[in-house]
N, C-alpha and C positions, 0 to 999 in steps of 0.2 A: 317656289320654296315651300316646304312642309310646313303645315303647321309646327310640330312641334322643335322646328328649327328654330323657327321664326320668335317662338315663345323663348327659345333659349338664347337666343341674340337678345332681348326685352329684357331678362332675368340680367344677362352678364353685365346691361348698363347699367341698372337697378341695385344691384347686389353689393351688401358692405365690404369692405374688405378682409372683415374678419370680427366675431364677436370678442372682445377683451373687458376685463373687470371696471367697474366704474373708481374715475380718476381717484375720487376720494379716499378708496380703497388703497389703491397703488399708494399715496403720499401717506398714507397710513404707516404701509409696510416698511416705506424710508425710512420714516420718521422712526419705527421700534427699531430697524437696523444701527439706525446713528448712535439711538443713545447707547445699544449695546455693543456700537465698535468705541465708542468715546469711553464708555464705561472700562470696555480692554485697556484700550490706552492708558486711560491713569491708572487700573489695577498693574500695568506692566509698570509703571514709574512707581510706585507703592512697591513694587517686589523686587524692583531694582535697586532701589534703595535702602530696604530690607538686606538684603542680600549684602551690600556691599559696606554697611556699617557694623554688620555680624560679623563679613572681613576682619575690620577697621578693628574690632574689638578683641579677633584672636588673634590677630599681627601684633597688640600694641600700639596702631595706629601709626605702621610703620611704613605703611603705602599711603595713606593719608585718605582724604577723599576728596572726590571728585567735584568742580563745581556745579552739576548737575544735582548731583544728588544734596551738596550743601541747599542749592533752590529746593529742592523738595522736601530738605527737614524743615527749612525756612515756612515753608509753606504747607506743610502737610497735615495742619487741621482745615486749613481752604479745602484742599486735596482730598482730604477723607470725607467731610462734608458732602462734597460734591458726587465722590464714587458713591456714598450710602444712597443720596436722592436720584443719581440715575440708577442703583439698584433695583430700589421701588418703582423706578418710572418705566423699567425695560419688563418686570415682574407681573404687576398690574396692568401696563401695555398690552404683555402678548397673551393674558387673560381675555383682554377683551377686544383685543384683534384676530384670537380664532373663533369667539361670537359672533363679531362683524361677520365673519368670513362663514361659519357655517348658516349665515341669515340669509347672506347675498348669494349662498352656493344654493341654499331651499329656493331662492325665487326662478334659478331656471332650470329647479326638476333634481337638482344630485343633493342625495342625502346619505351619498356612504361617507362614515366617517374617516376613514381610511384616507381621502384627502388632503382633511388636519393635523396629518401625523405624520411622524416618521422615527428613524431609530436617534436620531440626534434628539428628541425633544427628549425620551429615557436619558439619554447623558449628561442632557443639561438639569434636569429633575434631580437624579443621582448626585451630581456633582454640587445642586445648589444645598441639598440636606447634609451633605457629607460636609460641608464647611461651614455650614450653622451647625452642626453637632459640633464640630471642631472648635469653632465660638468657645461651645458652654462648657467643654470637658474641657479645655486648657489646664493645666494646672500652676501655670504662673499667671497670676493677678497684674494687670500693667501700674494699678496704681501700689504697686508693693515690690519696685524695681528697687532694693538695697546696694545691688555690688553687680559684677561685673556677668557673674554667670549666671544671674537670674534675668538680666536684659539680654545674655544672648540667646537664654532658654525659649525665653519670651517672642523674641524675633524666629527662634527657626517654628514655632507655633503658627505664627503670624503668615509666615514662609510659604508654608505648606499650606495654611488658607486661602490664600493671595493665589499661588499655583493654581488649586482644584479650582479656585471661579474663575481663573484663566480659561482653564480647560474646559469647564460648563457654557463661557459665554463664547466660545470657540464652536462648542454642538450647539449654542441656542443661536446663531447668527448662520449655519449649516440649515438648521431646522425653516428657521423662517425664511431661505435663500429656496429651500426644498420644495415647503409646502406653495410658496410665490410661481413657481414656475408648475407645480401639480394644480392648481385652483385655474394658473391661466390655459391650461390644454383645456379643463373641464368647461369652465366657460366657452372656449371657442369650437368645443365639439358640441355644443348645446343649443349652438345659434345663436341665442336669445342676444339680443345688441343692447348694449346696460348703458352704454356711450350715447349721446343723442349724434356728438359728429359722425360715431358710424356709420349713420344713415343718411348716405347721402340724397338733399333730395333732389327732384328730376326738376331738370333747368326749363325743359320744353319738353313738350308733346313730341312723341316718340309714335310715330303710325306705322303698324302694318300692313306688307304689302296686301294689296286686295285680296288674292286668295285665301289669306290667313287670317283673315279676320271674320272673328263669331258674329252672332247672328245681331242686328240691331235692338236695341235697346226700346220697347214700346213706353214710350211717355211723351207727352208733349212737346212742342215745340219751344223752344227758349224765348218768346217773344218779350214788347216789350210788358207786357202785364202784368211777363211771371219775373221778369226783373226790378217792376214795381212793388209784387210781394215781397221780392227778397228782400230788398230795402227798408219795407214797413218791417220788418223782422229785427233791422238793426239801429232804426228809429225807435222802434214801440219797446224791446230792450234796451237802449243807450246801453250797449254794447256793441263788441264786433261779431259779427256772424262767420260762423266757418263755412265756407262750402266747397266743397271735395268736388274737384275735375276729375273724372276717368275719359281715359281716350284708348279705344279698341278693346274694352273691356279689363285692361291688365295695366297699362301706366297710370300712377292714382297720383293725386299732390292736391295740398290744401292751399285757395285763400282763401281772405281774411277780408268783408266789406265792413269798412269800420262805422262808427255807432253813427255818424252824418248822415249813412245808406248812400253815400257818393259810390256810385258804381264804375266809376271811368276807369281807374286801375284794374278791377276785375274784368272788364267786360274785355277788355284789351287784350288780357292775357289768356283769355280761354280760348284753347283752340275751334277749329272748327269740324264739327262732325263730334265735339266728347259731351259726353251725360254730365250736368252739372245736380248738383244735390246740397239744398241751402240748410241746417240743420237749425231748428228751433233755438236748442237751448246752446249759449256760448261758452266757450271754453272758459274758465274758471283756477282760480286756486285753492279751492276747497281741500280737505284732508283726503285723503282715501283710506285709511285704516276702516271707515264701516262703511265702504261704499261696495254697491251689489249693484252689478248690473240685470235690465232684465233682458230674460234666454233669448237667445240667438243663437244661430248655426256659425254668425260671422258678425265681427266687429270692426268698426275705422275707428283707429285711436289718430286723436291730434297729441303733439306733443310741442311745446315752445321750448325752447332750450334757453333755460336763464343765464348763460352769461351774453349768447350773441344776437340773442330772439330771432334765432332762425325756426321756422315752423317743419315739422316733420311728419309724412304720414306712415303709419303702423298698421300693415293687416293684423289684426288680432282672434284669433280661434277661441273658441272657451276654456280649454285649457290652460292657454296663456294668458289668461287675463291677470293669472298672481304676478305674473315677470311685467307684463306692462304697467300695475300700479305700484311698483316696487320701483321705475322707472321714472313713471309719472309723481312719486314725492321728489326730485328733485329736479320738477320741471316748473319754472313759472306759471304755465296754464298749459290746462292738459282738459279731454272728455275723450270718452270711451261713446261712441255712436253703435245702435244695433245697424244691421247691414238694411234688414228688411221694415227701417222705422218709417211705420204711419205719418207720423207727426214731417217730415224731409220732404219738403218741396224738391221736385226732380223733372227735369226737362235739357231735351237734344236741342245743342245748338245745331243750325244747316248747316251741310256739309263745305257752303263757302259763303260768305258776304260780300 
């Protein structure tokens, strides 16, 4: 088989199935959806109700009303309360869910704004000024309802307010359906995997057939000495030590010998014939906002995934290092390792025991 057959059989097991926005994002965009389809909804029982007392008032009240709409007069300071505060909560919402969203779009490389927009946000914009202008010029006062055609004056005002936010939260629920399905092409033409489940990690040691395998790895042997070091590493830190398995140069996955330095899990599970690399310093929950790594051509990012502590490994370039610490703040414990660190005990286990 070709090498570069061989490398791409390696890749297709390895390979996420696709990069998508991180979770929190997503329940983000529900969450501004809901309030702005609940907001419709009672804006349509507000305008139906409108509507059908404006009736009630030029008939005579000769079709009577509805008991619908009787619950909604009943109830319609509850009612109005509630449409004002999800106003503010869908308003200020989608303020800061296209922040969120041009933060998380900078960490894997897109910065056209064009993204966050589209022709519905104009219509909801348009439509939300045009019914607060409509607010303030009214010219009937609700607490100066005297007679009959100043409450209906009042309500077809009211009408025609109710309507235009209709029609605004119609474009701003268009808008955020728009830019939700524009941010997830961009993410997944981007690569960057924002998800820790995306990454799936390798169950076992994946070998290449002989021909297709590069040239051996010069470092010592695995003995037990150097499994002694690695131990005093996670004794002398009372922590756990990471140390990265490669096997054939290209299948990579992290354990973890915890702070006891009891090696019987690790030693068990490392194949036979891969480079093992025990790294000083253990992964951590430190911030990353001032963390700087030092240069390298190549990085192994650990990453733990806080809700199932499954551990994940990350090749990291230098340019990606913004998308992995953007990653890495919503990971339990995370470390960004240089490829070529001095300080990484590293030793071939034999090819069989």
């Amino acid at each position: 088989m070709p090498q570069s057959a061989a490398v791409e059989e390696i890749n297709s097991v390895v390979a996420p199935p696709g990069a998508r926005p991180p979770r929190e994002w997503e329940l983000q965009t529900f969450a501004l959806m809901v309030a702005a389809g609940v907001a419709a909804l009672l804006g349509m029982l507000l305008l139906a109700s409108d509507v059908a007392v404006r009736s009630y008032l030029a008939n005579d009240g000769v079709d009577g009303l509805s008991p619908l709409v009787g619950w909604v007069l009943d109830n319609g300071d509850v009612i109005s309360a509630l449409y004002l505060v999800l106003g503010f909560g869908y308003v200020f919402g989608f303020i800061y869910w296209r922040r969120r969203t041009v933060a998380m779009l900078t960490t894997v490389g897109d910065s056209d704004p064009h993204v966050v927009w589209h022709w519905s946000v104009t219509g909801w914009y348009g439509a939300l000024m045009l019914s607060t202008w409509l607010l303030f010029t009214r010219t009937v006062d609700s607490s100066h309802l005297y007679d009959r055609d100043d409450l209906m004056n009042w309500l077809g005002w009211d009408i025609a307010r109710l309507a235009i936010r209709l029609v605004g939260l119609t474009c701003l629920l268009i808008a955020v359906w728009q830019i939700r399905e524009q941010v997830r092409e961009r993410v997944a033409t981007s690569g960057v995997i924002l998800r820790f489940r995306d990454m799936p990690p390798r169950p076992s040691a994946i070998p290449l057939p002989p021909a297709a395998r590069p040239a051996p790895v010069e470092a010592p042997a695995a003995d037990d000495d150097f499994w002694g070091n690695v131990a005093a590493l996670a004794t002398g830190r009372r922590a756990e030590i990471a140390v990265l398995e490669t096997t054939d140069g290209l299948a990579r996955r992290w354990l973890l010998v915890p702070e006891s330095g009891d090696l019987g899990a690790v030693r068990s599970a490392v194949a036979p014939g891969a480079v093992v690399s025990a790294f000083p310093e253990p992964p951590d929950a430190s911030e990353t906002k001032d963390f700087t790594p030092r240069p390298a051509d190549e990085y192994h990012g650990f990453l733990e995934d806080a809700d199932s502590g499954a551990v994940w490994y990350q090749s990291v370039k230098p340019n990606r290092v913004g998308a992995f610490l953007a990653r890495a703040r919503r990971a339990r414990r995370w470390a960004l390792y240089p490829a070529d660190s001095p300080e990484a005990l590293t030793a071939v286990l034999p090819p069989s025991r």
